[in-house]
DRENTOR-800780 format. One line per field, with one value per atom (N, C-alpha, C, O): residue number from 1; atom name; residue in three letters; x, y, z. Coordinates in nm, 3 decimals, padded with zeros to 5 digits. Example, Ala and Ser with C-alpha at 12.3 -4.5 7.8 and 13.67 -1.06 7.14 Angstrom:
n <- [1|1|1|1|2|2|2|2]
atom <- [N|CA|C|O|N|CA|C|O]
res <- [ALA|ALA|ALA|ALA|SER|SER|SER|SER]
u <- [01.319|01.230|01.320|01.424|01.285|01.367|01.290|01.341]
v <- [-00.569|-00.450|-00.330|-00.332|-00.225|-00.106|00.003|00.114]
w <- [00.780|00.780|00.780|00.846|00.708|00.714|00.787|00.804]
//
This chain:
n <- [1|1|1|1|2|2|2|2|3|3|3|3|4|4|4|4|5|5|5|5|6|6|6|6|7|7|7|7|8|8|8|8|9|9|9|9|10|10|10|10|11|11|11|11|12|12|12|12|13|13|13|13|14|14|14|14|15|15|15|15|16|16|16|16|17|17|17|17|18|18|18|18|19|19|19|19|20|20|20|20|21|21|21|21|22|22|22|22|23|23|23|23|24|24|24|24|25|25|25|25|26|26|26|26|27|27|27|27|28|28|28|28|29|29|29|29|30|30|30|30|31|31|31|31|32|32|32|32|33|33|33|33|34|34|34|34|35|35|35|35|36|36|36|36|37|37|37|37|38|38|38|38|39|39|39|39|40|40|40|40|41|41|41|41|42|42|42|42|43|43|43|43|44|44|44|44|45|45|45|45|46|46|46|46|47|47|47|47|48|48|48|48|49|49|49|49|50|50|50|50|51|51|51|51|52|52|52|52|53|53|53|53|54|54|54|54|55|55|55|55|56|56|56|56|57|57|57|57|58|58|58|58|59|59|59|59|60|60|60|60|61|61|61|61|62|62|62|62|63|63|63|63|64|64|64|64|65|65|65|65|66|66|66|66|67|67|67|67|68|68|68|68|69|69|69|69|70|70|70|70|71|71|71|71|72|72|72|72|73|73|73|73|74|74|74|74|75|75|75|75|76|76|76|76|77|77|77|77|78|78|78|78|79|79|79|79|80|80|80|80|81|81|81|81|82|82|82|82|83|83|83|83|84|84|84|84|85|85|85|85|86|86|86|86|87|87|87|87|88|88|88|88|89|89|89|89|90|90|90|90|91|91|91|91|92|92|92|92|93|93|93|93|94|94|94|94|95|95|95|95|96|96|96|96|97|97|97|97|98|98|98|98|99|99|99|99|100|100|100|100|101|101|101|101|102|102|102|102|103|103|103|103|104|104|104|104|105|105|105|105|106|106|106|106|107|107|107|107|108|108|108|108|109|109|109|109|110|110|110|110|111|111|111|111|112|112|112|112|113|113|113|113|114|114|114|114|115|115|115|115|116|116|116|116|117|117|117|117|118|118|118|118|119|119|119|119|120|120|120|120|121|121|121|121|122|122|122|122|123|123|123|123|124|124|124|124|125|125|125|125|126|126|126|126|127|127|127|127|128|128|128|128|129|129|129|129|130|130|130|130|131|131|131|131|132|132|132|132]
atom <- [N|CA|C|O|N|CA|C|O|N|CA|C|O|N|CA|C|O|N|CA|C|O|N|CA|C|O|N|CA|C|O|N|CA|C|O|N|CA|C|O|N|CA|C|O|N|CA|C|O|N|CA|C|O|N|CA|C|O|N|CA|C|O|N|CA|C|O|N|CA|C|O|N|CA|C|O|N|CA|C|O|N|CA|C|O|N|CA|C|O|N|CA|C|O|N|CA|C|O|N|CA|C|O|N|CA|C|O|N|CA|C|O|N|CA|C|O|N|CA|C|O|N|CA|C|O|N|CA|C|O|N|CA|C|O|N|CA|C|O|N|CA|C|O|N|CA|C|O|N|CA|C|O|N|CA|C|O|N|CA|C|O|N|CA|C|O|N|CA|C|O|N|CA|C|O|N|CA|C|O|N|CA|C|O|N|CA|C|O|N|CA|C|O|N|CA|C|O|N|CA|C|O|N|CA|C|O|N|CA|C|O|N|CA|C|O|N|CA|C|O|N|CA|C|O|N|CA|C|O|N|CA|C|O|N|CA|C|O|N|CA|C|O|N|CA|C|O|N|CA|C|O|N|CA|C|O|N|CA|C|O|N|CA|C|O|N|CA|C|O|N|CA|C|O|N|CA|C|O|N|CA|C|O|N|CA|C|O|N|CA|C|O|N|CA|C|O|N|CA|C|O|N|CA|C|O|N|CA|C|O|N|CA|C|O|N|CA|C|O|N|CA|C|O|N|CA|C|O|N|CA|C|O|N|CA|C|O|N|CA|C|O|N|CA|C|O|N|CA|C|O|N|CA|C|O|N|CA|C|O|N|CA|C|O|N|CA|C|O|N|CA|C|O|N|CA|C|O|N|CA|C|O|N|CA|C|O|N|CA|C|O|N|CA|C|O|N|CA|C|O|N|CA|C|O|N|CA|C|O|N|CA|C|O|N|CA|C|O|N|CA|C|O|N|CA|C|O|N|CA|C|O|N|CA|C|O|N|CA|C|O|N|CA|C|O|N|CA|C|O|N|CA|C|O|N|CA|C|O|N|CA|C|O|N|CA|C|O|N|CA|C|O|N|CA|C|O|N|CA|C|O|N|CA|C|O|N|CA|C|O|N|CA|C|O|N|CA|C|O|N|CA|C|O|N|CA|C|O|N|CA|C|O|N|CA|C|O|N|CA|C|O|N|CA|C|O|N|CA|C|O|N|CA|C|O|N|CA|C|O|N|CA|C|O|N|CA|C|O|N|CA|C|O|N|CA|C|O|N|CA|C|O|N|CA|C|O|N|CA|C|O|N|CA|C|O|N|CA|C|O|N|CA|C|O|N|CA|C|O|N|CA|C|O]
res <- [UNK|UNK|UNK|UNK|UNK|UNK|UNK|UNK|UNK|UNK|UNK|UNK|UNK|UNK|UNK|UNK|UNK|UNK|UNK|UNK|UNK|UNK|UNK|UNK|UNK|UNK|UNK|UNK|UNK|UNK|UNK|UNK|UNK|UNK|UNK|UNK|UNK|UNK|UNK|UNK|UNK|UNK|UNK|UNK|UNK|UNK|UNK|UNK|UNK|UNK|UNK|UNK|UNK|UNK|UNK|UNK|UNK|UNK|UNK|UNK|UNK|UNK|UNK|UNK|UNK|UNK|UNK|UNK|UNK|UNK|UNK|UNK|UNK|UNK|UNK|UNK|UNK|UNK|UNK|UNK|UNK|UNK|UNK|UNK|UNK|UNK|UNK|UNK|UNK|UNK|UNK|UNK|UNK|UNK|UNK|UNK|UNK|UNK|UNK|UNK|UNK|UNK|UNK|UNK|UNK|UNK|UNK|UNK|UNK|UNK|UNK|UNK|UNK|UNK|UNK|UNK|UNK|UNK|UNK|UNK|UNK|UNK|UNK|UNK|UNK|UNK|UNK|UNK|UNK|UNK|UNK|UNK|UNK|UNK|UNK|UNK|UNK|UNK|UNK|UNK|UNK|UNK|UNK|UNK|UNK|UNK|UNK|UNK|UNK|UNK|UNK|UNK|UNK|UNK|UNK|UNK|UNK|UNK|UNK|UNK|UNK|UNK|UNK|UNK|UNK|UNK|UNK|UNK|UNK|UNK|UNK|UNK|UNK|UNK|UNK|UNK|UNK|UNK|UNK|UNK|UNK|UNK|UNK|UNK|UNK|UNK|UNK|UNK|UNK|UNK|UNK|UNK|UNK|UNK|UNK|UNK|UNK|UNK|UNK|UNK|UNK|UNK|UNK|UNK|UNK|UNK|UNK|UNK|UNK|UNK|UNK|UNK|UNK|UNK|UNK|UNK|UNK|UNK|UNK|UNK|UNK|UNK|UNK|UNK|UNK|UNK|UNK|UNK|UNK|UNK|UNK|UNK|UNK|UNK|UNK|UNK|UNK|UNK|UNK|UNK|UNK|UNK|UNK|UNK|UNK|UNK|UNK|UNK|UNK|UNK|UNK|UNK|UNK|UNK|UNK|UNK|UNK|UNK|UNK|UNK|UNK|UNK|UNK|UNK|UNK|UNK|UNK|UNK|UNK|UNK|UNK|UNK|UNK|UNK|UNK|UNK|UNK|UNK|UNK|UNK|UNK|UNK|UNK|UNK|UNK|UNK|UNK|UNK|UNK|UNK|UNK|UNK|UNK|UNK|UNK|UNK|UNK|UNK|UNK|UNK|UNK|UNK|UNK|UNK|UNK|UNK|UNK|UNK|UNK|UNK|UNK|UNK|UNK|UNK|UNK|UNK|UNK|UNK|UNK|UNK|UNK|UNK|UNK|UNK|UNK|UNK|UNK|UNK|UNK|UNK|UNK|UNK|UNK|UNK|UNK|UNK|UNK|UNK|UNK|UNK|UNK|UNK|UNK|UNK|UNK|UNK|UNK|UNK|UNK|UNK|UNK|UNK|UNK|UNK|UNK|UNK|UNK|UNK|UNK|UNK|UNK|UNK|UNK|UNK|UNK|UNK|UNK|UNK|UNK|UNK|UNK|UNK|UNK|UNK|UNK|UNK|UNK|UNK|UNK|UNK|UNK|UNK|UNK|UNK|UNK|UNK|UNK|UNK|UNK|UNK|UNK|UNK|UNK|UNK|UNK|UNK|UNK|UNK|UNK|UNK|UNK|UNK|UNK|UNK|UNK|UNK|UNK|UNK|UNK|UNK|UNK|UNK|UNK|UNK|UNK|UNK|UNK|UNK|UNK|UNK|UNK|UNK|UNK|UNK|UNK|UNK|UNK|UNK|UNK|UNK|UNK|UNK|UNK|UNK|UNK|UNK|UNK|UNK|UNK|UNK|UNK|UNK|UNK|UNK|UNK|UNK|UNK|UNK|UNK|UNK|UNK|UNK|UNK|UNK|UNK|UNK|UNK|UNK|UNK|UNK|UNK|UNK|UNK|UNK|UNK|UNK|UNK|UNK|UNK|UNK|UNK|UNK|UNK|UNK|UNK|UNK|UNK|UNK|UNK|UNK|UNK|UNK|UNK|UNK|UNK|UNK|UNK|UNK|UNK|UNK|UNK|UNK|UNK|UNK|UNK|UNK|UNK|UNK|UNK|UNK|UNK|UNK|UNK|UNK|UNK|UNK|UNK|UNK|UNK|UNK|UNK|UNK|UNK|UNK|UNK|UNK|UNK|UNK|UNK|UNK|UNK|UNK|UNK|UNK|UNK|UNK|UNK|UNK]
u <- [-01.485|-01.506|-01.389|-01.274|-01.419|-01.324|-01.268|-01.350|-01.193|-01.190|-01.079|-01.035|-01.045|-00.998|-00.862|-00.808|-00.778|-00.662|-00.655|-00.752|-00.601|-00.562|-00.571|-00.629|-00.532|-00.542|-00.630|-00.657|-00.660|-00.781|-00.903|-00.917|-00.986|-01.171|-01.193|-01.117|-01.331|-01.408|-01.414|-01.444|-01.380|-01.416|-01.562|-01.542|-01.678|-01.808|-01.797|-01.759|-01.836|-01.870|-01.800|-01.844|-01.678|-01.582|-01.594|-01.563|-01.663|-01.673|-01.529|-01.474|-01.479|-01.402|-01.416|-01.531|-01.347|-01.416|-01.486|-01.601|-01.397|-01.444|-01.578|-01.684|-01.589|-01.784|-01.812|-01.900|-01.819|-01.916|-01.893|-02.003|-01.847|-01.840|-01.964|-02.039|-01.951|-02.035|-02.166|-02.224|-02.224|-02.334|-02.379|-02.498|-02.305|-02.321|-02.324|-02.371|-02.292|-02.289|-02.417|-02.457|-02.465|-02.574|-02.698|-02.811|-02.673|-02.770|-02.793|-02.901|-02.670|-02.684|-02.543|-02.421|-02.596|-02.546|-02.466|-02.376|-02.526|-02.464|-02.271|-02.204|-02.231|-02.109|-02.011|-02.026|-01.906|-01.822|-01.762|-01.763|-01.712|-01.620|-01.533|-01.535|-01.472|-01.337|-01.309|-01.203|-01.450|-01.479|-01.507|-01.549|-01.503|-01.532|-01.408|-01.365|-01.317|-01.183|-01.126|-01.069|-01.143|-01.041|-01.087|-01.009|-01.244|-01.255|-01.184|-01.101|-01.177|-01.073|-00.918|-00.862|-00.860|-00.717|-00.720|-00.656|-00.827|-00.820|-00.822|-00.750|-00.913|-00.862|-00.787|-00.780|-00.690|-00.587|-00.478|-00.430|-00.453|-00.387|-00.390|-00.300|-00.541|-00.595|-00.532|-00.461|-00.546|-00.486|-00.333|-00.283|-00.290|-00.111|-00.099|-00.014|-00.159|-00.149|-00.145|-00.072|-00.276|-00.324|-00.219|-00.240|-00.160|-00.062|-00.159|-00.168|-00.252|-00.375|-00.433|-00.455|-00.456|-00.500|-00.651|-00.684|-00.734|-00.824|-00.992|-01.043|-01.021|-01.138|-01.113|-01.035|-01.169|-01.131|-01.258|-01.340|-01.284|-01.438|-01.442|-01.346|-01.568|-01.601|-01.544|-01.550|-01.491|-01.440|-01.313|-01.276|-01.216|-01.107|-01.099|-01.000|-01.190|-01.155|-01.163|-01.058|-01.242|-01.304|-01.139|-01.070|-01.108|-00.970|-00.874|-00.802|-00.855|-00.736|-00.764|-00.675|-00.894|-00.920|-00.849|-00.755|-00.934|-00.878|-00.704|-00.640|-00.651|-00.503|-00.450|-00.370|-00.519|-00.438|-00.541|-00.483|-00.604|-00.648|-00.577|-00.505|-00.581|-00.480|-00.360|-00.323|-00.283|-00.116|-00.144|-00.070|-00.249|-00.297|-00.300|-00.192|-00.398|-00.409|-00.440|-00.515|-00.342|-00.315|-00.434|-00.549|-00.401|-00.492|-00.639|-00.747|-00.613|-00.722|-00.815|-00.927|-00.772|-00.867|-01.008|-01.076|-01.061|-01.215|-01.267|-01.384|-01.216|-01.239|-01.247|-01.360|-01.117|-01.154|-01.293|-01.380|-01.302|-01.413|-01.512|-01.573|-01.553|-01.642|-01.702|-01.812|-01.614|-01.599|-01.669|-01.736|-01.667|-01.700|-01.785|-01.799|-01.866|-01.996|-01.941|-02.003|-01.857|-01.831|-01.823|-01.706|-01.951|-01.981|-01.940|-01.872|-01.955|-01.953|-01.909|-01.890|-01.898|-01.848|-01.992|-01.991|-02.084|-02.181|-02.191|-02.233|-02.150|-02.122|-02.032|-02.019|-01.975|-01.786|-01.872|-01.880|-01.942|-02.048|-02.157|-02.192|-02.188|-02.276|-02.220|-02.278|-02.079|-02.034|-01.955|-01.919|-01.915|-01.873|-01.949|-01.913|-02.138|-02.251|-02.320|-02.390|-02.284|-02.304|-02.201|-02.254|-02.097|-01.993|-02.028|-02.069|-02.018|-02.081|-02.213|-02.217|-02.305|-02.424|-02.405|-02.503|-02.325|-02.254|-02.181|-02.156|-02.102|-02.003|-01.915|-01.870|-01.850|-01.734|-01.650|-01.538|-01.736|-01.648|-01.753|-01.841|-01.683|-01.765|-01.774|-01.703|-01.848|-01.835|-01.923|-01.971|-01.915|-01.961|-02.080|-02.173|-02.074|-02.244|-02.285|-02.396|-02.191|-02.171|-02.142|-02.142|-02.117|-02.125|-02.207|-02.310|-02.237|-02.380|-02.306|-02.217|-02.421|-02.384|-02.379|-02.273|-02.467|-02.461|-02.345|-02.327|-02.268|-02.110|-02.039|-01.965|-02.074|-02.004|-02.040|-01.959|-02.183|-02.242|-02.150|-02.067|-02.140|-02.092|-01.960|-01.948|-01.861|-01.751|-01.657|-01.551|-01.688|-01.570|-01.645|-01.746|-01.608|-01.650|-01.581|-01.466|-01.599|-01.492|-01.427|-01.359|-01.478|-01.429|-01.280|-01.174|-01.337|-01.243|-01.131|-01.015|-01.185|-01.055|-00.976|-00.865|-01.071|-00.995|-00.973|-00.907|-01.042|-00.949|-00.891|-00.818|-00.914|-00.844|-00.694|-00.622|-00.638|-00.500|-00.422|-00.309|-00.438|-00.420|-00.431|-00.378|-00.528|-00.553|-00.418|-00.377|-00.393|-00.274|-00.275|-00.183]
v <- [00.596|00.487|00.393|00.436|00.261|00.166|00.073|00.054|00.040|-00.043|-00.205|-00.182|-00.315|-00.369|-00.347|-00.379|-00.292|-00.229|-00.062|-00.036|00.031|00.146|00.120|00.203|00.039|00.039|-00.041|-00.021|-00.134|-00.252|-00.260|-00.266|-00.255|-00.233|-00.400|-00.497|-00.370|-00.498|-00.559|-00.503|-00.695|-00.831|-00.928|-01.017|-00.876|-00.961|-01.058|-01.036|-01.154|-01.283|-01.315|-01.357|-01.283|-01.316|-01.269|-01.327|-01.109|-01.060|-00.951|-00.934|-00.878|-00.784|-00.639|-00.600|-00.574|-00.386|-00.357|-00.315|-00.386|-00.295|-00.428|-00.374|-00.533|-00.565|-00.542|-00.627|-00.520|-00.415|-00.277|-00.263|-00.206|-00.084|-00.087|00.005|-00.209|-00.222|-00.178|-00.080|-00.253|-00.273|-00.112|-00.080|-00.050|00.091|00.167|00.279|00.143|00.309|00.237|00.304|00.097|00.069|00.110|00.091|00.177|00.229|00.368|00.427|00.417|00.569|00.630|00.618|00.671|00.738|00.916|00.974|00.955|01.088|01.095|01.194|00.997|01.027|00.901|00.786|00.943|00.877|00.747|00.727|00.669|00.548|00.656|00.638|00.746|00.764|00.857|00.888|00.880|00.940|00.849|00.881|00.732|00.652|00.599|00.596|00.536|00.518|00.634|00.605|00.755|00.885|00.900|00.942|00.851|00.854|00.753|00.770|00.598|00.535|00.549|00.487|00.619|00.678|00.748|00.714|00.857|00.925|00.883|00.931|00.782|00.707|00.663|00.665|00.602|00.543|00.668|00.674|00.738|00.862|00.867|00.836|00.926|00.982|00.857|00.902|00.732|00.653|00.689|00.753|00.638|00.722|00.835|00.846|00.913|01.072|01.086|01.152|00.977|00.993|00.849|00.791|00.828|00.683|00.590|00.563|00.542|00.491|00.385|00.421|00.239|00.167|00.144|00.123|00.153|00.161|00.269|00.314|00.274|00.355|00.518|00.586|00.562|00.752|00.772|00.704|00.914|00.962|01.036|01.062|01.062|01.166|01.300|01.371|01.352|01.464|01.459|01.548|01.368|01.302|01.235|01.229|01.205|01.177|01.303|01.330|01.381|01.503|01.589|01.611|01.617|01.673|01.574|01.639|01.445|01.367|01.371|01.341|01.408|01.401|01.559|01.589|01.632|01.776|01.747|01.720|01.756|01.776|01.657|01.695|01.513|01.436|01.494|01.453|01.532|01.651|01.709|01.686|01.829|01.921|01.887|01.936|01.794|01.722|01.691|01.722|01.632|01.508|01.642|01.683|01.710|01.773|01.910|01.988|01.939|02.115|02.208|02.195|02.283|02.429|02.345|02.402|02.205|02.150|02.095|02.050|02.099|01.999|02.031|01.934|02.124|02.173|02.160|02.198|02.112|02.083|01.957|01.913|01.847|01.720|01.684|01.606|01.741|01.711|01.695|01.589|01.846|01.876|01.781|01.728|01.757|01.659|01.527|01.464|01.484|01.332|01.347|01.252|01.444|01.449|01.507|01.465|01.579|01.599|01.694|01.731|01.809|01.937|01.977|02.079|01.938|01.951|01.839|01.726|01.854|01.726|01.629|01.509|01.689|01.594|01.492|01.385|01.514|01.437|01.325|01.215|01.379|01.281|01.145|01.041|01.215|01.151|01.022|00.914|01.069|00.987|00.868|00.761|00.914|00.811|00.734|00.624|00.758|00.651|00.551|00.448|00.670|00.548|00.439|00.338|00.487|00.427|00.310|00.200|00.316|00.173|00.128|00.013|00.195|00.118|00.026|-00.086|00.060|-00.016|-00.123|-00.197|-00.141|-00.251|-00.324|-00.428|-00.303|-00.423|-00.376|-00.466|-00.263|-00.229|-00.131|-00.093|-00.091|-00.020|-00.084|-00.169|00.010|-00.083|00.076|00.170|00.077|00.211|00.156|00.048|00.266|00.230|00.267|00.325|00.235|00.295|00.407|00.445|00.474|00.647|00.715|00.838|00.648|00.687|00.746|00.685|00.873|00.865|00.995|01.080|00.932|01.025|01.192|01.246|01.230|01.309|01.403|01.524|01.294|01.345|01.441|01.516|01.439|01.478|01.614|01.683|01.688|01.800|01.914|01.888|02.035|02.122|02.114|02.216|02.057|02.015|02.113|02.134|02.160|02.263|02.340|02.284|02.478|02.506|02.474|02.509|02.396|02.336|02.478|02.452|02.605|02.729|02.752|02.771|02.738|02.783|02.708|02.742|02.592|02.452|02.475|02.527|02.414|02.388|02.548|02.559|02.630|02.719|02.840|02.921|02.859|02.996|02.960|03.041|02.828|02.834|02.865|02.905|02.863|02.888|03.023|03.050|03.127|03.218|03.371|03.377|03.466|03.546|03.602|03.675]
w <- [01.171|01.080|01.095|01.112|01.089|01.111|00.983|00.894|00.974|00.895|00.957|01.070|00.915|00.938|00.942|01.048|00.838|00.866|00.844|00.772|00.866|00.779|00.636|00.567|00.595|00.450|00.338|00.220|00.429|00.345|00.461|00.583|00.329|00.328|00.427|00.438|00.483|00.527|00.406|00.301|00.422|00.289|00.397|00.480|00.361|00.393|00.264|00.149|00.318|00.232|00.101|-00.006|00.140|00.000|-00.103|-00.207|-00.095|-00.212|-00.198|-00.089|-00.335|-00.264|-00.273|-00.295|-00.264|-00.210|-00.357|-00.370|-00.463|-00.598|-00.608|-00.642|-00.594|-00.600|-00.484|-00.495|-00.416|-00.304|-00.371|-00.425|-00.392|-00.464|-00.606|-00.639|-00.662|-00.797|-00.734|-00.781|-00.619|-00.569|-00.487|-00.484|-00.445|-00.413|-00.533|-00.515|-00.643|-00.706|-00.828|-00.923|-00.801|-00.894|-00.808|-00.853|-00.658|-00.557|-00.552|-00.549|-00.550|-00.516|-00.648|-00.639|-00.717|-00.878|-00.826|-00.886|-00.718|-00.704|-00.691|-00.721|-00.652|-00.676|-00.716|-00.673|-00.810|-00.883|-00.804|-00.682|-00.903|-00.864|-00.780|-00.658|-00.819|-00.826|-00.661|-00.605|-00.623|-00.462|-00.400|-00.289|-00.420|-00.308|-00.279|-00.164|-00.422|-00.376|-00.281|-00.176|-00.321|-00.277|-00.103|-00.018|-00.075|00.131|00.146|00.236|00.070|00.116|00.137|00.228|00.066|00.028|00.217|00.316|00.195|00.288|00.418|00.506|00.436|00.536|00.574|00.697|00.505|00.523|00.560|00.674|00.486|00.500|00.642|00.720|00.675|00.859|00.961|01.051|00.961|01.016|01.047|01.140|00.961|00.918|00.980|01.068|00.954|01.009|01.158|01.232|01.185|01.374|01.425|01.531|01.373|01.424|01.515|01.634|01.352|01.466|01.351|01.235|01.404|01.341|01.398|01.515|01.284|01.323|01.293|01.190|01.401|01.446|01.400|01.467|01.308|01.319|01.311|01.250|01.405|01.417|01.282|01.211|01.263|01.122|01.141|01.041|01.245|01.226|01.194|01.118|01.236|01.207|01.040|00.967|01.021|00.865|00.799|00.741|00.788|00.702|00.726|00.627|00.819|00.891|00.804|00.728|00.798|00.730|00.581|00.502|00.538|00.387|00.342|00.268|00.415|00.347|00.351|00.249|00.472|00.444|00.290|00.204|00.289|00.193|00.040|-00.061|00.022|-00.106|-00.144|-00.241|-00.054|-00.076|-00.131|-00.238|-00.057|-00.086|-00.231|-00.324|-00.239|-00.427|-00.496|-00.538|-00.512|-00.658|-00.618|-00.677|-00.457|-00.483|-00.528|-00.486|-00.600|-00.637|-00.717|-00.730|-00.762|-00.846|-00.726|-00.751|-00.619|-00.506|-00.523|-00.557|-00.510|-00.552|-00.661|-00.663|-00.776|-00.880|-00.860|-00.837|-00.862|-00.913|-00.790|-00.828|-00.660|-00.590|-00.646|-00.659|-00.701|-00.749|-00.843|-00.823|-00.966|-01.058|-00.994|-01.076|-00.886|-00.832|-00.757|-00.680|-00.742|-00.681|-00.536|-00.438|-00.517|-00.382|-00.340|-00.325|-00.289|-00.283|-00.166|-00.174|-00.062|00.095|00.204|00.159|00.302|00.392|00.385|00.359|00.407|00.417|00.340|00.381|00.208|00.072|00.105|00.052|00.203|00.292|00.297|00.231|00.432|00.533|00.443|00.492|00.320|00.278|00.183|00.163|00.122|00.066|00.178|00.136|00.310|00.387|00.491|00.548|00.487|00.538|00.386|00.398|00.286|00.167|00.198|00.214|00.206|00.257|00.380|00.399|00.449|00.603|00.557|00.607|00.480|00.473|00.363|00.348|00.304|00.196|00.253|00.191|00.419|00.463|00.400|00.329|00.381|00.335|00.389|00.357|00.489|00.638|00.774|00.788|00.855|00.987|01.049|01.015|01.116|01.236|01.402|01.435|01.461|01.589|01.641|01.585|01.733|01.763|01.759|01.721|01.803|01.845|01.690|01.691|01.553|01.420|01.388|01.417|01.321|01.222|01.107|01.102|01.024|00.889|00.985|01.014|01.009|01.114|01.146|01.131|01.201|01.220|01.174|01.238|01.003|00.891|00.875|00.814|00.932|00.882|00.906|00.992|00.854|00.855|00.902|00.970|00.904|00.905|00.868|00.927|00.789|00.703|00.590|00.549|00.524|00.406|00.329|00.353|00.200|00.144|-00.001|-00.100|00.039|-00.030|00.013|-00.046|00.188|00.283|00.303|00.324|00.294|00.272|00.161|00.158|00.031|-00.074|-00.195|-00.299|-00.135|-00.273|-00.171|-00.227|-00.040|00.035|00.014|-00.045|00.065|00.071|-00.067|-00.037|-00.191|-00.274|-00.342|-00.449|-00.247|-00.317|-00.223|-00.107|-00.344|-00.328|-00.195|-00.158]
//
């Protein structure tokens, strides 16, 4: 997934991310304001991480999200997920083709929600490292 910088969203037609955001979650209700900001965070993070402006494949984000989770809210990561509609990677996958189809990310040809499937168990991610 691409975006114009590591850190700031596509601006289509002079609107800006949080109204393109209005217009996605008055479409698809399954997950929170507060997960769509957090794939963006994560993106940016994965950029940073891969010393890479730009382009990250879906396996590369799902990989830069878990590690910047983890760092944010530790032993709670599976929770506040949970909390925002965010059960599995596929969930990743659908809130960042939910922006791709708003003009608020860009991806490539070779993109597809697709990408995102089975990615990780997010048991195995977010509560093994924590457990004794």
């Amino acid at each position: 997934m691409s975006n114009e910088t590591p850190t700031e969203p596509t601006r289509e037609q002079g609107r800006s991310f949080a109204e393109g955001l209005e217009e996605v979650l008055r479409e698809d209700r399954r997950y929170a304001r507060d997960a769509y900001y957090l794939v963006m965070e994560a993106l940016s993070f994965t950029c940073r991480d891969l010393d890479r402006e730009g382009h990250v494949s879906g396996r590369e984000l799902l990989d830069g999200l878990r590690k910047y989770v983890l760092n944010e809210y530790g032993p709670m990561a599976r929770t506040v997920l949970s909390e925002w509609g965010i059960e599995c990677c596929e969930d990743v996958g659908h809130i960042v083709f939910n922006l791709v189809n708003h003009s608020l990310l860009r991806k490539t040809e070779e993109d597809s929600v697709e990408d995102f499937a089975g990615g990780y168990d997010f048991g195995e991610a977010f509560e093994a490292p924590f457990e004794p």
